[in-house]
N, C-alpha and C positions, 0 to 999 in steps of 0.2 A: 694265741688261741685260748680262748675260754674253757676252762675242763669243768663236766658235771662235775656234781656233786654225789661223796661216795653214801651210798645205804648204808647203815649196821645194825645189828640189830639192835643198837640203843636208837636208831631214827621209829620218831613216832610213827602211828599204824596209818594216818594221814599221805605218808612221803613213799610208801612202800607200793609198791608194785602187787598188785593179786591176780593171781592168775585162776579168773572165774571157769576158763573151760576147762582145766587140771581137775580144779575141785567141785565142778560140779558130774564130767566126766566119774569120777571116782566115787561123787557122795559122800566123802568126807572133808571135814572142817578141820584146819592147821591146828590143834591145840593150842596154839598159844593166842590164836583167836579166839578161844572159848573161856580164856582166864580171866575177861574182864568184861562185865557189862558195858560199858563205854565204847567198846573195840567192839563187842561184836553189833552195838547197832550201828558204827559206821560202819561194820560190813554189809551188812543188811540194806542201810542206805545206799553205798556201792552197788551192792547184788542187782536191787531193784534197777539203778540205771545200765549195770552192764547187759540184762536180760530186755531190757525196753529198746537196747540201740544194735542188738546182734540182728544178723535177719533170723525170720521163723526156719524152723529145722534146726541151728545151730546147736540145739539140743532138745532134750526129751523134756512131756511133762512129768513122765516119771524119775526119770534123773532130779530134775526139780524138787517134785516131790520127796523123794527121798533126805535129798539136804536140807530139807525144810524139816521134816523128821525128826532131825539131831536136834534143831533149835531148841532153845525155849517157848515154850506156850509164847510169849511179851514179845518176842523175837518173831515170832512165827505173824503174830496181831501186827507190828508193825511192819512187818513185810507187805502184806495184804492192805493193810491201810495207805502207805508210799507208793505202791501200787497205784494202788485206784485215784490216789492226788496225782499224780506225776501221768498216770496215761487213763484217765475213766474208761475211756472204750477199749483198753488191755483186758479188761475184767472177762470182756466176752471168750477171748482165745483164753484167760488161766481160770475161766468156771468148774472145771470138774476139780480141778485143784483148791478152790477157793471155795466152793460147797464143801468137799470133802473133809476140809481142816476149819473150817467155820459151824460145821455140825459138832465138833467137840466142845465150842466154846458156848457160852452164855447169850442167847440171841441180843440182851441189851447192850452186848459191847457193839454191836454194829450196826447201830439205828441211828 
């Protein structure tokens, strides 16, 4: 019989398991996802597909909201942006969301 393969935490952030409804449940981000730009836009990338395949209700837009928050400004822009490539008509259900954090930014980032 074939045995998985074990995680540690030397396995890249690729291999690892995230558990989006813990952390968005709670609104906070694992630290050790925040110690690297690299890691956190593949969670970001994650984010975006685990929020586009759950059904609606599975969480809040304020829960969302919230961990969106912690991001970075550049984190927060490409969330919004993989967004709107990955599902254009998502935009309509995360609008109050996506007005809300798009009023802070530069309106030429998103022409």
């Amino acid at each position: 019989m074939k045995q998985s393969p074990v995680l540690t935490a030397d396995s890249p952030f690729a291999a690892k398991a995230v558990s989006f409804p813990v952390i968005i449940k709670s609104g906070e981000i694992p630290e050790e996802y925040l110690t690297s730009d690299y890691i956190m836009h593949q969670f970001v990338e994650r984010l975006v597909h685990y929020i586009l395949s759950v059904p609606q209700g599975s969480f809040s837009m304020s829960e969302l909201g919230k961990l969106l928050e912690i991001m970075d400004p550049t984190h927060q822009v490409l969330f919004f942006k993989r967004l709107k490539e990955n599902s254009p008509s998502s935009l309509k259900q995360f609008a109050p969301l996506y007005y809300g954090f798009m009023a802070e930014f530069d309106s030429l980032l998103f022409t």
